[in-house]
Jmol script that loads the backbone (N, CA, C; Angstrom):
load data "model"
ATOM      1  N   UNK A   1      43.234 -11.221  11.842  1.00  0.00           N
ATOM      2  CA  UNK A   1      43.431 -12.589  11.392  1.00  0.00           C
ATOM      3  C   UNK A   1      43.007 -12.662   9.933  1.00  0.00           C
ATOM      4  N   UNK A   2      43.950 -13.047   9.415  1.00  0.00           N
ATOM      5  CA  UNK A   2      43.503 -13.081   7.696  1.00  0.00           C
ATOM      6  C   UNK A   2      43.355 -14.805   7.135  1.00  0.00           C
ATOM      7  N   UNK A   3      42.652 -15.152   6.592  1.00  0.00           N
ATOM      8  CA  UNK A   3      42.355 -16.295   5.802  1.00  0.00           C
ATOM      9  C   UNK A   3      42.579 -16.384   4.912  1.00  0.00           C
ATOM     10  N   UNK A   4      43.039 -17.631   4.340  1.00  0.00           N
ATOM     11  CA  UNK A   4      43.485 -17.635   2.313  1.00  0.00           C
ATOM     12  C   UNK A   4      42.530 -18.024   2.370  1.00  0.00           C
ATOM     13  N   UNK A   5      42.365 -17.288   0.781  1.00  0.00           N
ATOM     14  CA  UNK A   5      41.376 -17.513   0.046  1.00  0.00           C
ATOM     15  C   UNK A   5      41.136 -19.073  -0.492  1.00  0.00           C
ATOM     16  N   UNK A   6      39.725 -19.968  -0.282  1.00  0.00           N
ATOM     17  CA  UNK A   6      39.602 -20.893  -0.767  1.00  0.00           C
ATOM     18  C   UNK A   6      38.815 -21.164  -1.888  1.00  0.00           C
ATOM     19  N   UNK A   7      39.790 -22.004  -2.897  1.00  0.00           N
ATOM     20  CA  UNK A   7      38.780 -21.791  -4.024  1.00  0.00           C
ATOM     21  C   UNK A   7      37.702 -22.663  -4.383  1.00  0.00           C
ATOM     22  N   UNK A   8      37.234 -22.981  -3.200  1.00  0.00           N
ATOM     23  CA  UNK A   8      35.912 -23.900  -3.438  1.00  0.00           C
ATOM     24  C   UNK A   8      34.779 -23.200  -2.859  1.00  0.00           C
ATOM     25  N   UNK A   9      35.286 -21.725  -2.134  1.00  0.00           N
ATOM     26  CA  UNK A   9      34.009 -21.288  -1.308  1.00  0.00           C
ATOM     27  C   UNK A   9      34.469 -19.721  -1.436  1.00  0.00           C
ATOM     28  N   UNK A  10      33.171 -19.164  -2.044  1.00  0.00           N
ATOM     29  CA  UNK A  10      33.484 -17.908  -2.167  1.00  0.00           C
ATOM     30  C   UNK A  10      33.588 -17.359  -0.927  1.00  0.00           C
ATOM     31  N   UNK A  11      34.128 -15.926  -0.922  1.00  0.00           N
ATOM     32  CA  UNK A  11      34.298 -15.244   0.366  1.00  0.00           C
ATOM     33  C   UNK A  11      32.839 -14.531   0.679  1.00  0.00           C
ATOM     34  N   UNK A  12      32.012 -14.222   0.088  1.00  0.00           N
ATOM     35  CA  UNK A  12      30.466 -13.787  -0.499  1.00  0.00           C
ATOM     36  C   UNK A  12      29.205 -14.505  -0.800  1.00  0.00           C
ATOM     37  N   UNK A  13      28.352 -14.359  -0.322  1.00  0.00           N
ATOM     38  CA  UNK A  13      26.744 -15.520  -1.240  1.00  0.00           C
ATOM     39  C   UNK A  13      26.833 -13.969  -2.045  1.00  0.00           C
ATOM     40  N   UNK A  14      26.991 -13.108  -2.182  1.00  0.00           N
ATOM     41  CA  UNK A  14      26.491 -11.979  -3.390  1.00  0.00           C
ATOM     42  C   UNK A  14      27.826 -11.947  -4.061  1.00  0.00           C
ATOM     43  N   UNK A  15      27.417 -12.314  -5.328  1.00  0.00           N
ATOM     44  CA  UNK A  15      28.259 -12.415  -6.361  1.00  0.00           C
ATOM     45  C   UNK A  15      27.389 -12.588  -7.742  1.00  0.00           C
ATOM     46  N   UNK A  16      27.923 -12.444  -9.164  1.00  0.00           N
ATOM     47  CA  UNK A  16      27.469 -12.070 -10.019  1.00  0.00           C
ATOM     48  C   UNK A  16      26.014 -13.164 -10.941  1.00  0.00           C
ATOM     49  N   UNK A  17      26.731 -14.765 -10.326  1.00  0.00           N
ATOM     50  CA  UNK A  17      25.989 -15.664 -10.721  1.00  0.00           C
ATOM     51  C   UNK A  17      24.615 -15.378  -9.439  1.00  0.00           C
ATOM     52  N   UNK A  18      24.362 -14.892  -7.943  1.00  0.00           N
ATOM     53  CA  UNK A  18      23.436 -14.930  -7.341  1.00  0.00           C
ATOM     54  C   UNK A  18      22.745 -13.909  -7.540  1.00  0.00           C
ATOM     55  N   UNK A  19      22.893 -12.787  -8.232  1.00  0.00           N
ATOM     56  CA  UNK A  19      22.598 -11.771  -8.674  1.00  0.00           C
ATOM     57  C   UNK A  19      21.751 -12.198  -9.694  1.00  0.00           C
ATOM     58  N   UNK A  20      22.158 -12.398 -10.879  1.00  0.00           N
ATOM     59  CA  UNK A  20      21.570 -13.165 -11.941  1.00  0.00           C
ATOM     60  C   UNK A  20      20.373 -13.959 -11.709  1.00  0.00           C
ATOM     61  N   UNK A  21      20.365 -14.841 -10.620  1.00  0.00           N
ATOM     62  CA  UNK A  21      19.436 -16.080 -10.416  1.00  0.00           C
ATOM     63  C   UNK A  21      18.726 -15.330  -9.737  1.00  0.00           C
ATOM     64  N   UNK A  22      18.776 -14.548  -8.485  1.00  0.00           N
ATOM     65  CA  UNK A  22      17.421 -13.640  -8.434  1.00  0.00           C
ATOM     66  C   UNK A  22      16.844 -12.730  -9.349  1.00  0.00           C
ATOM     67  N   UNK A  23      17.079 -12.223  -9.937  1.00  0.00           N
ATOM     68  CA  UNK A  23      16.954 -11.223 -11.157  1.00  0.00           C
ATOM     69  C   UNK A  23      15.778 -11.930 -11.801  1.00  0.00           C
ATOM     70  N   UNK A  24      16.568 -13.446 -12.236  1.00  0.00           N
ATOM     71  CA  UNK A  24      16.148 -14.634 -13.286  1.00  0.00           C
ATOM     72  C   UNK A  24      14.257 -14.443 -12.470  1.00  0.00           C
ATOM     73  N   UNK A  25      14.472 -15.053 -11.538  1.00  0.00           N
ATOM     74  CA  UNK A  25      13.465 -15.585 -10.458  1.00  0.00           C
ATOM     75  C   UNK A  25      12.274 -14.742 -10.504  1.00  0.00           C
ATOM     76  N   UNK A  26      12.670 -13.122 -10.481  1.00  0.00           N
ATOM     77  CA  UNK A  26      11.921 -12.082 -10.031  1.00  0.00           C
ATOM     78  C   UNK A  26      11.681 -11.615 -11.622  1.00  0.00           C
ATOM     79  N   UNK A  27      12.475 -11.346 -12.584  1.00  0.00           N
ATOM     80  CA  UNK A  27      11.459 -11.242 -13.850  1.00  0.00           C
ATOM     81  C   UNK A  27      10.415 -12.071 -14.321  1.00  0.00           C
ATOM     82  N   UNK A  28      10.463 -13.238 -13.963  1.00  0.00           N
ATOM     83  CA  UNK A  28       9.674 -14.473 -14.166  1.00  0.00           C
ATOM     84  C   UNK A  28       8.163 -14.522 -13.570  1.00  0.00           C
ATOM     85  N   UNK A  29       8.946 -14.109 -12.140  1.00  0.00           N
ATOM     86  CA  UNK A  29       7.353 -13.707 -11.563  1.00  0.00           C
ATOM     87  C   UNK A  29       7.437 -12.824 -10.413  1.00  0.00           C
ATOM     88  N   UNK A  30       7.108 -11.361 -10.663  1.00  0.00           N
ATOM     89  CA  UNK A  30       7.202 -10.771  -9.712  1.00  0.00           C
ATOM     90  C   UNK A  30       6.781 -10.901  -8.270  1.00  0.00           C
ATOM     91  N   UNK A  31       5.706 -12.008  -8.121  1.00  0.00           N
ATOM     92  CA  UNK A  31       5.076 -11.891  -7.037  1.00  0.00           C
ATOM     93  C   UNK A  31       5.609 -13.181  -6.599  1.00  0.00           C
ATOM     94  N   UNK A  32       7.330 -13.599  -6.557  1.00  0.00           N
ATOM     95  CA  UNK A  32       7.996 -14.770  -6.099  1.00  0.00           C
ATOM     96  C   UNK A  32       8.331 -14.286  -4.465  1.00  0.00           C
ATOM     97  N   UNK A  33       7.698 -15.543  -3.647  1.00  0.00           N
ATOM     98  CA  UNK A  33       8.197 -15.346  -2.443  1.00  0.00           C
ATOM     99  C   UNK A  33       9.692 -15.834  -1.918  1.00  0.00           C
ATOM    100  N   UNK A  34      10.349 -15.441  -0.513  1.00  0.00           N
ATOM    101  CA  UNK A  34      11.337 -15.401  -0.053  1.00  0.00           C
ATOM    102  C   UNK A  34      11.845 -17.315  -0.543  1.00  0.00           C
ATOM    103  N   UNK A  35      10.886 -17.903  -0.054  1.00  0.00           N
ATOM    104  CA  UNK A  35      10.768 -19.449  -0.299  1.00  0.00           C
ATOM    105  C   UNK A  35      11.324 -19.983  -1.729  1.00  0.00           C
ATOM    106  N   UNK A  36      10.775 -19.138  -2.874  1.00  0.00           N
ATOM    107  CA  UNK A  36      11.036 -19.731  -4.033  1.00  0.00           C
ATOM    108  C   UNK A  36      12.436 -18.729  -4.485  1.00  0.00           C
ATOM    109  N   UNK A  37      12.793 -17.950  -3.916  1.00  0.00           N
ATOM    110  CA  UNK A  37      14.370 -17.103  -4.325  1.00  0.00           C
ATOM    111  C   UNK A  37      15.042 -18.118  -3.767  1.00  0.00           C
ATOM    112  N   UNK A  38      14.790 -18.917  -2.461  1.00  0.00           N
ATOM    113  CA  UNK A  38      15.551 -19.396  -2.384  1.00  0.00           C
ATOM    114  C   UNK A  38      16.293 -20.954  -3.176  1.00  0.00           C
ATOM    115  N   UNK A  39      17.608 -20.965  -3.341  1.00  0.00           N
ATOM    116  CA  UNK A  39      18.099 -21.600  -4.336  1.00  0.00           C
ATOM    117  C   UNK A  39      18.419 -22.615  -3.567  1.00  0.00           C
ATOM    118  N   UNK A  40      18.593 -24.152  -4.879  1.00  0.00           N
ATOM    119  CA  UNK A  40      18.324 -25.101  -4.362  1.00  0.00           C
ATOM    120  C   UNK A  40      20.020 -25.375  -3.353  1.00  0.00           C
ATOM    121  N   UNK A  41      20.907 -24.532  -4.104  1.00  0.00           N
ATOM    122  CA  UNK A  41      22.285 -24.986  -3.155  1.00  0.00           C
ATOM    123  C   UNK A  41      22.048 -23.873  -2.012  1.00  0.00           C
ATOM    124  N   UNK A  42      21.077 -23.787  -1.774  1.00  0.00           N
ATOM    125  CA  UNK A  42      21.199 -22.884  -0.186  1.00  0.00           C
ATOM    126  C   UNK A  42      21.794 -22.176  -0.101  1.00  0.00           C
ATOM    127  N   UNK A  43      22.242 -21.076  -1.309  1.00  0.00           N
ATOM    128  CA  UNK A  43      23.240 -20.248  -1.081  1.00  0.00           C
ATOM    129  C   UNK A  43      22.534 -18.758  -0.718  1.00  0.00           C
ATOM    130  N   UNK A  44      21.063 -18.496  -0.890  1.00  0.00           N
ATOM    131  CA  UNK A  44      20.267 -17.467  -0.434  1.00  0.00           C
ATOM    132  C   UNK A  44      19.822 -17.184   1.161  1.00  0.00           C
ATOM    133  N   UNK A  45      20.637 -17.620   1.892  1.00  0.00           N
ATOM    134  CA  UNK A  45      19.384 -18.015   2.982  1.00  0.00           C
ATOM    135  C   UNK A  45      19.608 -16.336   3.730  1.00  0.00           C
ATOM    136  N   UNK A  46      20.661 -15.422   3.182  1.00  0.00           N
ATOM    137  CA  UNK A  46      20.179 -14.415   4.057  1.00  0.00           C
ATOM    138  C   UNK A  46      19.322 -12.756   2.961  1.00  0.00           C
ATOM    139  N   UNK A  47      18.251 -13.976   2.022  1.00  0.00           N
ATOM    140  CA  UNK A  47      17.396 -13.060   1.864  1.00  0.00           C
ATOM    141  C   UNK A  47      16.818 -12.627   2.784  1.00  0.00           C
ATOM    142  N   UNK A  48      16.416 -13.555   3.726  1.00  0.00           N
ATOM    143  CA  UNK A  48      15.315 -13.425   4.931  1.00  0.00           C
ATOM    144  C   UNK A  48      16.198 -12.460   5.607  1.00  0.00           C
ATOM    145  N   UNK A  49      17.011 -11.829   5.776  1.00  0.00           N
ATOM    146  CA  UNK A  49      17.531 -11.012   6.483  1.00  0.00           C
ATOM    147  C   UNK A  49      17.525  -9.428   6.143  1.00  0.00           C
ATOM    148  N   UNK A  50      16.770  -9.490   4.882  1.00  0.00           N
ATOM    149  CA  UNK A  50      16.420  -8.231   4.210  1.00  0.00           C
ATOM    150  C   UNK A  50      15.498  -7.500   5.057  1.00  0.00           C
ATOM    151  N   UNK A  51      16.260  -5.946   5.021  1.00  0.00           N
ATOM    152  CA  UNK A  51      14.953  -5.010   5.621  1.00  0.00           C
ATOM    153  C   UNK A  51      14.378  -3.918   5.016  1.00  0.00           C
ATOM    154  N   UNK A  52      13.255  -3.795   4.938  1.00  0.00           N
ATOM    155  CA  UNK A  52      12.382  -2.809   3.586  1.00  0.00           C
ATOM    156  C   UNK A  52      11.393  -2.019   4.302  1.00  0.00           C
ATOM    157  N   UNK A  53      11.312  -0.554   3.885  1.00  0.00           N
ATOM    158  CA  UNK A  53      10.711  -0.061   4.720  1.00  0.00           C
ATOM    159  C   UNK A  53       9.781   1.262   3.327  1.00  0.00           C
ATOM    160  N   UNK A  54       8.857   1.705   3.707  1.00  0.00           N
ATOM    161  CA  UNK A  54       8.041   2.528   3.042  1.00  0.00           C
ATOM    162  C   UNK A  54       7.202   3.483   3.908  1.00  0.00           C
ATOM    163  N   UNK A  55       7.124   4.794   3.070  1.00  0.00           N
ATOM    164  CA  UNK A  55       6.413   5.401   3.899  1.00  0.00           C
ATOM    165  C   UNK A  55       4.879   5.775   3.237  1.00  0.00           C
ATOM    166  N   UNK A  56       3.674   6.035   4.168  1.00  0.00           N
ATOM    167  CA  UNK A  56       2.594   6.157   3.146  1.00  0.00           C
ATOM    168  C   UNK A  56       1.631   7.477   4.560  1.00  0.00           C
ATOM    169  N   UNK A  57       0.630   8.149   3.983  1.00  0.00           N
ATOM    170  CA  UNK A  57       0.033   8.909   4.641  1.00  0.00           C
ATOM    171  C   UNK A  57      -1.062   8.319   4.890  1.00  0.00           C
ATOM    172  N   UNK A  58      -1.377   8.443   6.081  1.00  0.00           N
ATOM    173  CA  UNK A  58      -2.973   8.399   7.266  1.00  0.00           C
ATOM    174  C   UNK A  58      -2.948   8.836   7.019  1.00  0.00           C
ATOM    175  N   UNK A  59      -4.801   9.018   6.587  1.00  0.00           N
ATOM    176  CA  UNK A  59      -5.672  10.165   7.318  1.00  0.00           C
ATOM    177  C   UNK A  59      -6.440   9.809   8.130  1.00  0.00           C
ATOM    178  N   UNK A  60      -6.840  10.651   9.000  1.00  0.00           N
ATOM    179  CA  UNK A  60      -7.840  10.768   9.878  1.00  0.00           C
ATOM    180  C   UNK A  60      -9.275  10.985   9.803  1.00  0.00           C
ATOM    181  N   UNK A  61     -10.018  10.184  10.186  1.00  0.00           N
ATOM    182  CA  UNK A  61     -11.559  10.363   9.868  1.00  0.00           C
ATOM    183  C   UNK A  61     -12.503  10.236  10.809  1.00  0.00           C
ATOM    184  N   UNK A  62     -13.299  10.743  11.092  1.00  0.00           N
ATOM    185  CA  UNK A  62     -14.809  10.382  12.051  1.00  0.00           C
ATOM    186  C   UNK A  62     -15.453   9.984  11.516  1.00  0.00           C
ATOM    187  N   UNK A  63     -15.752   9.065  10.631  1.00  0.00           N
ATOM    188  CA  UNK A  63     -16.974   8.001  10.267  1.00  0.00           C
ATOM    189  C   UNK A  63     -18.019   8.081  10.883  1.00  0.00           C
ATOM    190  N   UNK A  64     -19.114   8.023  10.604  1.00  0.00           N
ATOM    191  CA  UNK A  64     -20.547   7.984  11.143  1.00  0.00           C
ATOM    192  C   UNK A  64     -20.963   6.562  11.003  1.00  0.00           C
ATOM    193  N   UNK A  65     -21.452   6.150  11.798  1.00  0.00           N
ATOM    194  CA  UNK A  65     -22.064   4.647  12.003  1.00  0.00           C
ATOM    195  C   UNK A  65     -23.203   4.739  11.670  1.00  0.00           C
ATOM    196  N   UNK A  66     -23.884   3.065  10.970  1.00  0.00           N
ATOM    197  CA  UNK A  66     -24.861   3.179  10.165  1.00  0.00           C
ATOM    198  C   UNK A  66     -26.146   3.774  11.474  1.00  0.00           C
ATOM    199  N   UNK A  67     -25.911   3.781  12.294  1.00  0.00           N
ATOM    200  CA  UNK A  67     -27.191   4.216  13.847  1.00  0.00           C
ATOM    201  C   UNK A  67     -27.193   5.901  13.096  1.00  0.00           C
ATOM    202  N   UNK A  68     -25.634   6.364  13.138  1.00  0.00           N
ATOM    203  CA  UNK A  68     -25.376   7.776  13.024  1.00  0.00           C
ATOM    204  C   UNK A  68     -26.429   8.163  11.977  1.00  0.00           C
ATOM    205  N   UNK A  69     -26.324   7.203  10.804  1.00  0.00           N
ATOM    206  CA  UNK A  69     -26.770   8.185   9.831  1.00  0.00           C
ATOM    207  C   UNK A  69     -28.512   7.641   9.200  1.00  0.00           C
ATOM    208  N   UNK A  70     -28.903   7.059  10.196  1.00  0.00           N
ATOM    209  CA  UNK A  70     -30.002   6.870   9.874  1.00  0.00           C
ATOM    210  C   UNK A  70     -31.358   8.417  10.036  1.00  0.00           C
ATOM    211  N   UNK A  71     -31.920   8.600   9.095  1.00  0.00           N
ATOM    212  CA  UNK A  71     -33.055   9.186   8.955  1.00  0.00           C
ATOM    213  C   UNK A  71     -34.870   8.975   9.352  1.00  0.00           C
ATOM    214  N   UNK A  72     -35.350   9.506   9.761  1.00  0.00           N
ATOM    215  CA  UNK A  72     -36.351   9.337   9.648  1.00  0.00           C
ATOM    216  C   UNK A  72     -37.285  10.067   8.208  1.00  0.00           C
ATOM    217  N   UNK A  73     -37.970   9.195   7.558  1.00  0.00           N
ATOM    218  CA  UNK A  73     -38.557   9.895   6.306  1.00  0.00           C
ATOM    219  C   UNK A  73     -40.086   9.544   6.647  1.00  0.00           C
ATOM    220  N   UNK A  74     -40.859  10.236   5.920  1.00  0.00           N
ATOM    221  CA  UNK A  74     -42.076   9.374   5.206  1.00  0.00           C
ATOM    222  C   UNK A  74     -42.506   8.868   4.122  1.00  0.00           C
ATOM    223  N   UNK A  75     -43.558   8.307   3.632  1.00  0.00           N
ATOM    224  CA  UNK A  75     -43.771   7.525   2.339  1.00  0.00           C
ATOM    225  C   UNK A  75     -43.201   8.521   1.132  1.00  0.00           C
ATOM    226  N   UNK A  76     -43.718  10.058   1.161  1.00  0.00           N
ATOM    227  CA  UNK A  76     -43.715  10.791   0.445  1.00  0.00           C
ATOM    228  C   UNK A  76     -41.926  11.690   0.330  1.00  0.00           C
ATOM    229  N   UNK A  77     -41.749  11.296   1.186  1.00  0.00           N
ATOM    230  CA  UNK A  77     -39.988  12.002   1.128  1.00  0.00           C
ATOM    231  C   UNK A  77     -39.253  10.944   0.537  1.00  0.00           C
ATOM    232  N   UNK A  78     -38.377  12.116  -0.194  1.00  0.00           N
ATOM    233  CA  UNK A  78     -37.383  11.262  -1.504  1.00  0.00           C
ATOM    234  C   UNK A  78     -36.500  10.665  -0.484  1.00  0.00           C
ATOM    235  N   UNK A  79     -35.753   9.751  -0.536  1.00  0.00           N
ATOM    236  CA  UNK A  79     -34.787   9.153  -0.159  1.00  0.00           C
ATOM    237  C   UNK A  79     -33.399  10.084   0.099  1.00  0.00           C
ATOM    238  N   UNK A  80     -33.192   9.952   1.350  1.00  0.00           N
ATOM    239  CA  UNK A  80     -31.989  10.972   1.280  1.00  0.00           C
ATOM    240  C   UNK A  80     -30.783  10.404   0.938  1.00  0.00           C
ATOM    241  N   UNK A  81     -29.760  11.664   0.256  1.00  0.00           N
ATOM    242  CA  UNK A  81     -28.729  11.525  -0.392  1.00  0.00           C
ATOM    243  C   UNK A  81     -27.652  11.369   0.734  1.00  0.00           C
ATOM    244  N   UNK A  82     -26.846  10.527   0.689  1.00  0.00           N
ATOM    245  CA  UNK A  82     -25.503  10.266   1.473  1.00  0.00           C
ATOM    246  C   UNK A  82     -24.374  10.722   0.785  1.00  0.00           C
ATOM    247  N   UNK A  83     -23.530  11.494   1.235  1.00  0.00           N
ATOM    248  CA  UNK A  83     -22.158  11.666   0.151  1.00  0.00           C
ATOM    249  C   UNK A  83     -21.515  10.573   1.202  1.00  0.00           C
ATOM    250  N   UNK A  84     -20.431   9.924   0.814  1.00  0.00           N
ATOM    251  CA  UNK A  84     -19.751   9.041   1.662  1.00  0.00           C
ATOM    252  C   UNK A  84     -18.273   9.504   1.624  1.00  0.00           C
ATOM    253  N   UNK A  85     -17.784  10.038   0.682  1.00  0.00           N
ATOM    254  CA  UNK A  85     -16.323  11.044   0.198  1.00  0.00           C
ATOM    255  C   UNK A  85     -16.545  12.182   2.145  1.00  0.00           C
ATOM    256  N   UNK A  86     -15.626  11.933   2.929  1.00  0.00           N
ATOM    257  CA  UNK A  86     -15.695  13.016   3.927  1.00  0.00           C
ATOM    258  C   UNK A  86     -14.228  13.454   4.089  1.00  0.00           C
ATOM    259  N   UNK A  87     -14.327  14.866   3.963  1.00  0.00           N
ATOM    260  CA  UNK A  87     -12.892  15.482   4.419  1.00  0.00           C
ATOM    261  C   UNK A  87     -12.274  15.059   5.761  1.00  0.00           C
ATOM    262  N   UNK A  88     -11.270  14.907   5.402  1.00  0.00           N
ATOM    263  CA  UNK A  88     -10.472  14.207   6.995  1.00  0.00           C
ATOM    264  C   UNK A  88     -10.165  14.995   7.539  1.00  0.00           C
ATOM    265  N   UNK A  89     -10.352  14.480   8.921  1.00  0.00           N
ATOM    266  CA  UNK A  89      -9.225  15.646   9.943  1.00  0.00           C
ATOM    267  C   UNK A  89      -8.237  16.057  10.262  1.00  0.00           C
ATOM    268  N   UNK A  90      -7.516  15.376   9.080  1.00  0.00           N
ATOM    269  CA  UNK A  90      -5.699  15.665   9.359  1.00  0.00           C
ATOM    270  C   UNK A  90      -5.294  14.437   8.592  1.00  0.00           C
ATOM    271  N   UNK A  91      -3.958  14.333   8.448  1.00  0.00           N
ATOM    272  CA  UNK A  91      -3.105  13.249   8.132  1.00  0.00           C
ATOM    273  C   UNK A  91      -1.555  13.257   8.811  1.00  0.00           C
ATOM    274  N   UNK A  92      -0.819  11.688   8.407  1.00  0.00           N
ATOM    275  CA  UNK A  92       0.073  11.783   9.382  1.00  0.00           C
ATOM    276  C   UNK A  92       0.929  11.308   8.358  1.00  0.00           C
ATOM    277  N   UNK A  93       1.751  11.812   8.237  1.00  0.00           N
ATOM    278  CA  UNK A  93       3.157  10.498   7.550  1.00  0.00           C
ATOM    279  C   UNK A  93       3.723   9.166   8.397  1.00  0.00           C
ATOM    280  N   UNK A  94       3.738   7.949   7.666  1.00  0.00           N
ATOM    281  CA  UNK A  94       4.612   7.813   8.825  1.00  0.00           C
ATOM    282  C   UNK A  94       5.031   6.157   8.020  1.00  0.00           C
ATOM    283  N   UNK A  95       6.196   5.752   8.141  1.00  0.00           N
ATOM    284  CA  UNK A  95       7.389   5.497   8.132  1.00  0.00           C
ATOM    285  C   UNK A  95       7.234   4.076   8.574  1.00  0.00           C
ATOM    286  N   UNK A  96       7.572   3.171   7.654  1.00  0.00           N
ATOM    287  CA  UNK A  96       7.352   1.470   8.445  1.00  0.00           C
ATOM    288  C   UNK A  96       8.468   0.844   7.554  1.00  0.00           C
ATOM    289  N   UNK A  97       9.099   0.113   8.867  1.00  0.00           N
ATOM    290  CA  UNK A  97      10.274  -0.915   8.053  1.00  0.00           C
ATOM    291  C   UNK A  97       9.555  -2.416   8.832  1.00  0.00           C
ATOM    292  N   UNK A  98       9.960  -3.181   7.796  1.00  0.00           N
ATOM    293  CA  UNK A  98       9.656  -4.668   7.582  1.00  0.00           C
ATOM    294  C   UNK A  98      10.514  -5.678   7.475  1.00  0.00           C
ATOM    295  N   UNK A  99      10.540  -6.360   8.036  1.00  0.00           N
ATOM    296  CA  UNK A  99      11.447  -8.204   7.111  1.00  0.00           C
ATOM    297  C   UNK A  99      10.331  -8.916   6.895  1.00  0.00           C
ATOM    298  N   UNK A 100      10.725 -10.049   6.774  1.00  0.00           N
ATOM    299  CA  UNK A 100       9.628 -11.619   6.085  1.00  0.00           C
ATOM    300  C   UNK A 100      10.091 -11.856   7.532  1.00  0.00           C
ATOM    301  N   UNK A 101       9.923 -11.418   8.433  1.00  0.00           N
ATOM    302  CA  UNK A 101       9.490 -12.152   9.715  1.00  0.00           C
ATOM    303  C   UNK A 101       8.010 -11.077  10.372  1.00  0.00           C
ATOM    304  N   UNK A 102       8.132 -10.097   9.669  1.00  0.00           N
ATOM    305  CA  UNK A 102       7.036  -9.140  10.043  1.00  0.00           C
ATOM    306  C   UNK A 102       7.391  -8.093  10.463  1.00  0.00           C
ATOM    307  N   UNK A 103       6.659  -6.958  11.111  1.00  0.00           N
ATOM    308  CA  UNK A 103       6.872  -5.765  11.134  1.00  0.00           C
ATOM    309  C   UNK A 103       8.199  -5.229  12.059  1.00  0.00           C
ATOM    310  N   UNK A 104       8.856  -4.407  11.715  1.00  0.00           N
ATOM    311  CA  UNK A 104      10.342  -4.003  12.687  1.00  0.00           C
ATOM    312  C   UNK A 104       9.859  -2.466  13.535  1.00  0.00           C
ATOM    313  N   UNK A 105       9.290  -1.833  12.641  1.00  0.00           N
ATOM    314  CA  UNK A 105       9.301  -0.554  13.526  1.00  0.00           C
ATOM    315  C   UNK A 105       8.252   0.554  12.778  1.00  0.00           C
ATOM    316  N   UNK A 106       7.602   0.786  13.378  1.00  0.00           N
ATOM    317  CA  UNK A 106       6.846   2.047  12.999  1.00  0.00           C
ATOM    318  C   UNK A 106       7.341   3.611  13.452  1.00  0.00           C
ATOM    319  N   UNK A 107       6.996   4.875  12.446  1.00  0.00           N
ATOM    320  CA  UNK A 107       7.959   6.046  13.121  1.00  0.00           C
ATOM    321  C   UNK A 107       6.997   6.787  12.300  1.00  0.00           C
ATOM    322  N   UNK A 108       6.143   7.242  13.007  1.00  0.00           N
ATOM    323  CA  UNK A 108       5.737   8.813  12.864  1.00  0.00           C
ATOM    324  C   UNK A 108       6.331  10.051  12.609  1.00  0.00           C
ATOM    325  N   UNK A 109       5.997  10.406  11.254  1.00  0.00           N
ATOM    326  CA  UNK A 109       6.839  11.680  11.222  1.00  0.00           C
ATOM    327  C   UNK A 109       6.063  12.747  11.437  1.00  0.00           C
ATOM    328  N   UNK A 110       6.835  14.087  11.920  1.00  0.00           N
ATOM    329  CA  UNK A 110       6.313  15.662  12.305  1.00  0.00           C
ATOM    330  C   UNK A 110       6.500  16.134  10.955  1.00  0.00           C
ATOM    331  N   UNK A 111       5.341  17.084  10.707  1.00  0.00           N
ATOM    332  CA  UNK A 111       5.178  17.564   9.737  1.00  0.00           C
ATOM    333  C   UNK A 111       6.168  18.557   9.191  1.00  0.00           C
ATOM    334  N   UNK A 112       6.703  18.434   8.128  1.00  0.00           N
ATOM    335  CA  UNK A 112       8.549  18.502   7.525  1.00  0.00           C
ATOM    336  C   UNK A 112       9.372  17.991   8.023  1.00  0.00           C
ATOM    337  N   UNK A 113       9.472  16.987   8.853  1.00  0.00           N
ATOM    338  CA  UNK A 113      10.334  16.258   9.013  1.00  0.00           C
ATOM    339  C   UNK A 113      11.076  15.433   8.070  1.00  0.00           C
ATOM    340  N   UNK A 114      12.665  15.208   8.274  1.00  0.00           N
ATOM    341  CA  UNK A 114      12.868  13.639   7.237  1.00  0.00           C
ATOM    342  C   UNK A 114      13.210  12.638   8.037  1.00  0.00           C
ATOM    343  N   UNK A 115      13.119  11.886   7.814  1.00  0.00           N
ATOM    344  CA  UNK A 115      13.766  10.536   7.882  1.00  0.00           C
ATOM    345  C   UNK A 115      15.331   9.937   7.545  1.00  0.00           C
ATOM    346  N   UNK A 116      16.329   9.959   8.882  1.00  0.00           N
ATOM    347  CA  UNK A 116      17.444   9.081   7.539  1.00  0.00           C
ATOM    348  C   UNK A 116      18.080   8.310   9.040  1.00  0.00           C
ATOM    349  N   UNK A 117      18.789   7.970   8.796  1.00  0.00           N
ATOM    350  CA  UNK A 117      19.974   6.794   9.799  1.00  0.00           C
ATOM    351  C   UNK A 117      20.107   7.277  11.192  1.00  0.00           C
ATOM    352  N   UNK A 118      19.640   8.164  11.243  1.00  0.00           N
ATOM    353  CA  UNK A 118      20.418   8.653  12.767  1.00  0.00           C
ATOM    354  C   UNK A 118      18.842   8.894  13.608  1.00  0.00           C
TER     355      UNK A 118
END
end "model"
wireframe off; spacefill off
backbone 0.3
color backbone group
């Protein structure tokens, strides 16, 4: 089924003038939320439909609790030294996609693994 084209309504909300006005929005102030992209003719509303995802590394740690690391000294013993820097026990990659409705999916990756569509 094909439709003529009407020239009062684009076939698109992405086009060169909505392009522009976010651009505008987001050089202005990077830290603009979904709320303020959106434009006053309502022609943004499927920013919110955006999905963004990043990946970052865990590590793993055994922390000692302040019970753990308490000492016994006397008057005459120096104060003992704490390093607080502790080598971890591993790390994990792993893989998180998002919208502005909140989190979509978390994905653990195996070590050399990639990540893509399938």
């Amino acid at each position: 089924v094909e439709h003529a084209v009407r020239p009062d309504r684009p076939r698109t909300s992405v086009n060169e003038q909505t392009i522009d006005a976010v651009r505008a929005i987001i050089e202005d102030d990077p830290h603009s939320t979904y709320e303020q992209i959106e434009f006053e003719e309502g022609q943004s509303c499927h920013v919110f439909n955006i999905i963004t995802g990043d990946e970052s590394w865990f590590y793993h740690y055994n922390p000692e609790t302040k019970e753990q690391s308490k000492v016994w000294k006397s008057k005459t013993d120096p104060c003992p030294t704490k390093v607080h820097r502790k080598k971890s026990s591993g790390k994990r990659m792993v893989a998180v996609f998002f919208m502005k409705s909140g989190l979509i999916k978390t994905v653990p990756l195996e070590a050399g693994a990639t990540l893509n569509a399938s």
